[in-house]
Structure formats: C-alpha cells, structure tokens
C-alpha positions in Angstrom: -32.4 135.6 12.6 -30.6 135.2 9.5 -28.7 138.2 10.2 -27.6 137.0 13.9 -26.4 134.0 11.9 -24.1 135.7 9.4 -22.7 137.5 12.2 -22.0 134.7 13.9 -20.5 133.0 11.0 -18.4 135.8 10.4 -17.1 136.0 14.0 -16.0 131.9 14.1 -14.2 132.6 10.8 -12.1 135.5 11.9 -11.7 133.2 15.0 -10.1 130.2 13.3 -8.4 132.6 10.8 -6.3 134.2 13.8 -6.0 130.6 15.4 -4.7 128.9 12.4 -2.0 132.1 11.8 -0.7 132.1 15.3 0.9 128.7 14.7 3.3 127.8 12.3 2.1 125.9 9.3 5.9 124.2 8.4 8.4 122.7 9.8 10.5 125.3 7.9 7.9 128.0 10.4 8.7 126.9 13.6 12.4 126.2 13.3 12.5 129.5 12.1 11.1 130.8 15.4 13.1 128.4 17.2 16.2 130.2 15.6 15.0 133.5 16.6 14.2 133.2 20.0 17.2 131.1 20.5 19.7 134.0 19.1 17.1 136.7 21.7 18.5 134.1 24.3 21.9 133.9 23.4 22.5 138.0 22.6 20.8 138.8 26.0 23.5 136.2 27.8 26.7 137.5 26.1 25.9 141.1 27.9 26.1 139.0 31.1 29.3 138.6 33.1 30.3 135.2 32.5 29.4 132.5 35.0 29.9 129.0 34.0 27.2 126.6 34.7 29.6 124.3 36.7 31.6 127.1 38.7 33.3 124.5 40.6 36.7 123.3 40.1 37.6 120.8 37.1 39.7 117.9 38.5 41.7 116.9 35.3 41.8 113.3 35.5 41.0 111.6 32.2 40.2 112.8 28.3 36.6 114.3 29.0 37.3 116.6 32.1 40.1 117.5 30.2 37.8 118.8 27.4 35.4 119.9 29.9 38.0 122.2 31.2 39.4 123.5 28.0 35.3 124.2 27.1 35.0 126.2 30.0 38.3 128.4 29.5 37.6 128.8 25.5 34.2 130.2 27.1 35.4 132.5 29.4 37.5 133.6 26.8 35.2 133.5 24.3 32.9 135.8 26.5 35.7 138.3 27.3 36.9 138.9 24.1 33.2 139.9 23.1 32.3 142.0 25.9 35.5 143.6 25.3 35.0 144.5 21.7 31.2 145.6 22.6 32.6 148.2 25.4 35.4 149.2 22.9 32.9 150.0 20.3 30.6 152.0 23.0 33.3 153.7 24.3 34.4 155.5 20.8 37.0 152.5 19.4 36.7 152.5 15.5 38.0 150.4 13.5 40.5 151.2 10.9 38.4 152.5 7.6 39.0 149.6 5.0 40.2 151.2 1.4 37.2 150.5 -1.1 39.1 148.9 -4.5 37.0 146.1 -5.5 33.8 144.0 -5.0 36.1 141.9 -2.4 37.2 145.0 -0.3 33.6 146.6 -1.0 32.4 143.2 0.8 34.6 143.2 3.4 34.4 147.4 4.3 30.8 146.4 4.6 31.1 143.5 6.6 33.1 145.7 8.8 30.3 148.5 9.2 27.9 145.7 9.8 29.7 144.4 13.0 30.8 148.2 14.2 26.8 148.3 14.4 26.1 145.1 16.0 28.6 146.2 18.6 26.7 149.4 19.1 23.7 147.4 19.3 25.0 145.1 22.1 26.4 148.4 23.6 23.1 150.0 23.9 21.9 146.6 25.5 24.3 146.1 27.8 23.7 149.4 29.3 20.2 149.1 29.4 20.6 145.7 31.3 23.1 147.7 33.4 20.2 150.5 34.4 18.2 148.1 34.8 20.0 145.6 37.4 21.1 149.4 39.6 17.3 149.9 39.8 16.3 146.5 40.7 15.4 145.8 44.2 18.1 143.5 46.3 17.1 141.1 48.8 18.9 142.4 51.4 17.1 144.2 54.0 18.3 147.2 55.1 17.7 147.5 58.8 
C-alpha cells in the first residue's frame, strides 16, 4: 500500500510539474511567445503574393481614404521590394563584399552576411510553399 502511494505521489507531481511549465509564468513569458508566433505569421505571409485585405477600389474622398490608399500602395510596394530581394538572393545575386577596416565596417559586413542569409532562408521557404501549393489538390473537378 505504501508503495502504490509513493507511486502515485510521484506521478501527480511530474503531472503538475509538466502542467505548470507549459504555461508561461511572466508577463515577460507569454509576450515573448506572442512575439514569436507573430514574426512565424508574418515571415510565412511575405512569401505570399500580395493581396490586400480590401482588394476593392479606394474612392479618395477625404484625409483617411487617402491614407488608406497610400497604406495599401506602400504595402504592395513594401511586399515587392522583399520578394524581389528574396528571389534575387536565390537566384545567385550577391551583394557587393563590404571592405573590413574597422569595428564600424566589421559591423556593417556582418550585418550584410546576416540579411544575405535571411534571404536564403526566405528563399528556401518560398519554394517550399511553392511545391507545396503545385501538389495541393484544387477544387475544380476535372470531368
């Protein structure tokens, strides 16, 4: 009996243990993984092509569709200019080598490096998403 006890014991305390670890203990915690998934959200929708969330046409009228217009275009822009650089970098584009002199040039070759990976990254992503959306069923029928 006292044995079936201390294994039962044991059992509820690796149970709360895991419990109490899955949840963030801060405030600090679970911004942090707020952050995270948010930027897992964001890097997966700049390999998408660009679609605005009101595609239909801005009627410039007064101050605020102006601005809601000019959101839209720095956007699309925005968008473009990204996409661009990451198929630039997959497709061989690198950038000029930056002459090491200093702790400032130092800082900024590596900074350089740093993004030429990131692209890469995104590059590798985007083709993935790209395999995976030509193997992905359609909803057409093909009668």
């Amino acid at each position: 009996m006292k044995t079936t006890y201390l294994f039962l014991l044991a059992a509820v305390t690796a149970t709360t243990s895991l419990a109490a670890s899955a949840v963030p203990f801060t405030t600090d915690e679970a911004r942090s993984e707020a952050r995270q998934r948010l930027a897992a959200v964001e890097h997966t929708a700049a390999l998408r092509p660009f679609e605005p969330l009101d595609a239909d046409l801005v009627r410039i009228t007064d101050t605020d569709s102006a601005r809601s217009a000019a959101a839209q275009a720095n956007a699309r822009q925005a968008h473009a200019a990204h996409l661009a650089e990451v198929l630039g970098a997959g497709t061989g584009f690198e950038p000029a080598p930056i002459l090491v002199t200093d702790t400032d040039s130092a800082r900024a070759a590596a900074g350089q490096m740093g993004h030429h990976q990131a692209l890469l990254a995104d590059y590798a992503d985007y083709v993935k998403t790209q395999v995976q959306a030509a193997f992905q069923p359609t909803d057409a029928s093909n009668r």
